[in-house]
KOLGU-4560 file (N, C-alpha, C; in nm, 3 decimals, padded with zeros to 5 digits):
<recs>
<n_xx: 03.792 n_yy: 00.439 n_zz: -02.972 ca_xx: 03.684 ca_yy: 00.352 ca_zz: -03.011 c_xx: 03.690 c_yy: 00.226 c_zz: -02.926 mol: A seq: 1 type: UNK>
<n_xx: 03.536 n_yy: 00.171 n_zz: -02.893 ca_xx: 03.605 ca_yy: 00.045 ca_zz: -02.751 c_xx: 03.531 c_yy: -00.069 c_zz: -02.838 mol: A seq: 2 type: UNK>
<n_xx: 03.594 n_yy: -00.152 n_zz: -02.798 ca_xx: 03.605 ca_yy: -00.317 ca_zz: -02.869 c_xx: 03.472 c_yy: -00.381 c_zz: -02.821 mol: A seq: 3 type: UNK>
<n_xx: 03.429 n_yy: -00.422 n_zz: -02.923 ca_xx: 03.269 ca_yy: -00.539 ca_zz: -02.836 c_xx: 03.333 c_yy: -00.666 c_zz: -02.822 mol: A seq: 4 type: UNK>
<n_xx: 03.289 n_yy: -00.716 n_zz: -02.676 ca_xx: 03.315 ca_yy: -00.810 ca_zz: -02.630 c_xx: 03.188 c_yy: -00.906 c_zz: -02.599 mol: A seq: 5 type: UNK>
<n_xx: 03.190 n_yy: -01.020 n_zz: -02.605 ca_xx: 03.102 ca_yy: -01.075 ca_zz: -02.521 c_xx: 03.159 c_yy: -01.182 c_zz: -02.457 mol: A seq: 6 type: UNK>
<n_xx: 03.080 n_yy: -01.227 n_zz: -02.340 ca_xx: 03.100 ca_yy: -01.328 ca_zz: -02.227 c_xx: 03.090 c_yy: -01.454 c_zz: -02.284 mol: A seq: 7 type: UNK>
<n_xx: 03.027 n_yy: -01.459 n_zz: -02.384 ca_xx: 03.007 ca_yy: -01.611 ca_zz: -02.421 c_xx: 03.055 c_yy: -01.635 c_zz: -02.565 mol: A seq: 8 type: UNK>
<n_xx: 03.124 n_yy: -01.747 n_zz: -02.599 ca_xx: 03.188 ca_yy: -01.752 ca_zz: -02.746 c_xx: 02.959 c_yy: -01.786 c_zz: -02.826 mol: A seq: 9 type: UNK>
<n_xx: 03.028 n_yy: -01.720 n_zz: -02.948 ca_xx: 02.889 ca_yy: -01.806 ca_zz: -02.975 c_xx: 02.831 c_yy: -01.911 c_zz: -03.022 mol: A seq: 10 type: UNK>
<n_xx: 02.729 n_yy: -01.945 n_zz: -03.105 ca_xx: 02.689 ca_yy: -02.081 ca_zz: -03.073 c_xx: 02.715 c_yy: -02.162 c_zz: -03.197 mol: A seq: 11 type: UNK>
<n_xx: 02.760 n_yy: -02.289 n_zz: -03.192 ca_xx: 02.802 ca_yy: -02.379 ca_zz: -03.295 c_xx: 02.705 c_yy: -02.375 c_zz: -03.433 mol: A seq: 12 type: UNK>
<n_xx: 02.772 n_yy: -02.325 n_zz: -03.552 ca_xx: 02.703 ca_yy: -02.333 ca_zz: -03.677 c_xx: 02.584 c_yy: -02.417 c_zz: -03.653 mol: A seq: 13 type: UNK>
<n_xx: 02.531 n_yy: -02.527 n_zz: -03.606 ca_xx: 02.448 ca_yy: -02.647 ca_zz: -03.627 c_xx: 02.341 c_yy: -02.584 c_zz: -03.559 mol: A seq: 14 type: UNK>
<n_xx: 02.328 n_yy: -02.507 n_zz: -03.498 ca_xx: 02.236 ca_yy: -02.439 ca_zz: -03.464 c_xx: 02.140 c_yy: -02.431 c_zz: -03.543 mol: A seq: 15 type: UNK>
<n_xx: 02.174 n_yy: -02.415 n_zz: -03.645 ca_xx: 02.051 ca_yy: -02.338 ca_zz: -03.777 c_xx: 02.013 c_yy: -02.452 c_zz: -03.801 mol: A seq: 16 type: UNK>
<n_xx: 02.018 n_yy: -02.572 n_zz: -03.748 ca_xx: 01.969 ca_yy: -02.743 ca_zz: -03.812 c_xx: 01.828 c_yy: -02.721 c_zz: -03.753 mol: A seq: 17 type: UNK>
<n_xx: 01.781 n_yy: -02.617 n_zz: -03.627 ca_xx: 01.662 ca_yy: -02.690 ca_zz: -03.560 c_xx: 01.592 c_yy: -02.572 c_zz: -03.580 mol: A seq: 18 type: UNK>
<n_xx: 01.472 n_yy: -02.603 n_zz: -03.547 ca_xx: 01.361 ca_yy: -02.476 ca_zz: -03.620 c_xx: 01.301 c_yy: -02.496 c_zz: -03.460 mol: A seq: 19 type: UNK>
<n_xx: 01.173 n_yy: -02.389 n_zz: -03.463 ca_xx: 01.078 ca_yy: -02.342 ca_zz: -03.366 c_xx: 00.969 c_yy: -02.500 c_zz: -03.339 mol: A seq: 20 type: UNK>
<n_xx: 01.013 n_yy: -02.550 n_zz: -03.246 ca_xx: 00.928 ca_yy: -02.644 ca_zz: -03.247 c_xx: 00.760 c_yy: -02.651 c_zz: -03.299 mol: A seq: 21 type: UNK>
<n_xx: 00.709 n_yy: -02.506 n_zz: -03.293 ca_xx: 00.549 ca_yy: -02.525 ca_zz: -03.348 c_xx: 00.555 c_yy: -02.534 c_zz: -03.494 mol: A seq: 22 type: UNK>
<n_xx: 00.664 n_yy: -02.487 n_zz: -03.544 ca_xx: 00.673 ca_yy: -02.484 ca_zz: -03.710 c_xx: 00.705 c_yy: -02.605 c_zz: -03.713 mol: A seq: 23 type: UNK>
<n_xx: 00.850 n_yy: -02.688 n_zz: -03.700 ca_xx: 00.911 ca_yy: -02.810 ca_zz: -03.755 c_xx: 00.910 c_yy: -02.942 c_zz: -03.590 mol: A seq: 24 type: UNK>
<n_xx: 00.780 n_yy: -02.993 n_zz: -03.565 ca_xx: 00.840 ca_yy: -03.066 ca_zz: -03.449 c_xx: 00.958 c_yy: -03.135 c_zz: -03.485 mol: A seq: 25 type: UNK>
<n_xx: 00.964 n_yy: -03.210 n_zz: -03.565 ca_xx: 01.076 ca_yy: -03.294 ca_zz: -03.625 c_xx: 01.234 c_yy: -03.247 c_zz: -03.649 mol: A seq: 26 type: UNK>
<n_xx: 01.238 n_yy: -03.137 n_zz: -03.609 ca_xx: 01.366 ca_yy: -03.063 ca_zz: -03.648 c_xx: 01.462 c_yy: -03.117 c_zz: -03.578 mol: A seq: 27 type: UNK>
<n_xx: 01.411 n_yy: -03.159 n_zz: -03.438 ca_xx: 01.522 ca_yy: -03.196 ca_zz: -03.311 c_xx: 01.557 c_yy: -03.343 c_zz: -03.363 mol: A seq: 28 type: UNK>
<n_xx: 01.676 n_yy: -03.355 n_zz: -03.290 ca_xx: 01.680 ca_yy: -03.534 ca_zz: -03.269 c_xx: 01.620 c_yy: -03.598 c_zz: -03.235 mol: A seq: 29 type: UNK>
<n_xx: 01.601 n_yy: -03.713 n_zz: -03.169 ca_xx: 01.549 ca_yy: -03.803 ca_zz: -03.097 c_xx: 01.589 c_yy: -03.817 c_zz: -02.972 mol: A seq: 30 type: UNK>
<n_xx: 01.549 n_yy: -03.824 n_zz: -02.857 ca_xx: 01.682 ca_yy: -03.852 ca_zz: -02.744 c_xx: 01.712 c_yy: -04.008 c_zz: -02.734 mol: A seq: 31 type: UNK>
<n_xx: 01.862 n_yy: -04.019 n_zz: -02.670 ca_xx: 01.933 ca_yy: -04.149 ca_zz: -02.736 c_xx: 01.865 c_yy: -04.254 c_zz: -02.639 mol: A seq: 32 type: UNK>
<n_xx: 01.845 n_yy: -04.411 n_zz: -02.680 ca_xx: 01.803 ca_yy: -04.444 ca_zz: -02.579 c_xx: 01.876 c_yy: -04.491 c_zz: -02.454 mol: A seq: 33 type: UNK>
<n_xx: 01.776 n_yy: -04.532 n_zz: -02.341 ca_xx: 01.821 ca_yy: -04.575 ca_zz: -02.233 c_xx: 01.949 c_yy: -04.667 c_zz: -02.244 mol: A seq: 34 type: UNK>
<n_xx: 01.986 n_yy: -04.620 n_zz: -02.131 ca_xx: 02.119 ca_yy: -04.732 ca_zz: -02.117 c_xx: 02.109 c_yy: -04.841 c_zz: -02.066 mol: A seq: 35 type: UNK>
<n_xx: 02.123 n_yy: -04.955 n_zz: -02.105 ca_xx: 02.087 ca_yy: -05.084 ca_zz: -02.058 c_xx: 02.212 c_yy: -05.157 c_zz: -01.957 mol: A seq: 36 type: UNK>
<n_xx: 02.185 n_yy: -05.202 n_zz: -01.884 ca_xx: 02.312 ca_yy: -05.309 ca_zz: -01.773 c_xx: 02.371 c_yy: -05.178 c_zz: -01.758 mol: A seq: 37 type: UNK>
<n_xx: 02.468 n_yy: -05.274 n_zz: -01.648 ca_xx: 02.515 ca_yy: -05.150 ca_zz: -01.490 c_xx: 02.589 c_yy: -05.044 c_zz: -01.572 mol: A seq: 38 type: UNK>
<n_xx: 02.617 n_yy: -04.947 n_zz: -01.519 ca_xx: 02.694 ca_yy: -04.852 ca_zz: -01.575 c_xx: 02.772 c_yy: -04.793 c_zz: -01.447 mol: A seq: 39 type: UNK>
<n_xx: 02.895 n_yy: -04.722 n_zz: -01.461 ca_xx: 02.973 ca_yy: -04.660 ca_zz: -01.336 c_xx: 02.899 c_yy: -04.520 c_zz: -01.351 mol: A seq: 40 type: UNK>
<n_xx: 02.845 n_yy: -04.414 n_zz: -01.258 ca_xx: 02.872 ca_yy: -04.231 ca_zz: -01.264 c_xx: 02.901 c_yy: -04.223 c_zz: -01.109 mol: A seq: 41 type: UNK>
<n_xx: 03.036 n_yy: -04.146 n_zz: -01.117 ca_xx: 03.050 ca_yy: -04.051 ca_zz: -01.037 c_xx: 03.128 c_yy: -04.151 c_zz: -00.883 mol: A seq: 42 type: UNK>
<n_xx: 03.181 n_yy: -04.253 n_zz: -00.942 ca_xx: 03.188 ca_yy: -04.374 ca_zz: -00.849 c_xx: 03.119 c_yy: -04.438 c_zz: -00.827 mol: A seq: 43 type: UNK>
<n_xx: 03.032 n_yy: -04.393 n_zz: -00.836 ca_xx: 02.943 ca_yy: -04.525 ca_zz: -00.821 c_xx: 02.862 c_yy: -04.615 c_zz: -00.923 mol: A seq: 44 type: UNK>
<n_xx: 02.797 n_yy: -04.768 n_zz: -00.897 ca_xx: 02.755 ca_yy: -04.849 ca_zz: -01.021 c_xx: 02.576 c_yy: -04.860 c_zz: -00.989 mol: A seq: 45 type: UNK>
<n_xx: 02.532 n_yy: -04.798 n_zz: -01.087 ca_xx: 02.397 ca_yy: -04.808 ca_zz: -01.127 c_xx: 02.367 c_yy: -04.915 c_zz: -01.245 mol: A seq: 46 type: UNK>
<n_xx: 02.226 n_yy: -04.926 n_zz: -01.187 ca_xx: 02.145 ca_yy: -05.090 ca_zz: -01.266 c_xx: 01.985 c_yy: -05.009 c_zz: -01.324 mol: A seq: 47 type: UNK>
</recs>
């Protein structure tokens, strides 16, 4: 008998928090806001 595997672990319980956007727009978060004053990525400093 052979073992099921899959490639990908699956997806975090919280999943079930968000619905089909045409049913619940509101289901999602908000996205966070902008980041204000300099910040470092990747070496380098952005404004």
């Amino acid at each position: 008998m052979a073992a099921t595997s899959s490639a990908y672990p699956p997806p975090p319980p919280f999943y079930r928090l968000y619905k089909d956007y045409l049913q619940n727009p509101s289901s999602a978060p908000e996205p966070p806001p902008p980041i204000e004053g300099t910040y470092m990525l990747y070496g380098s400093n952005y404004t």
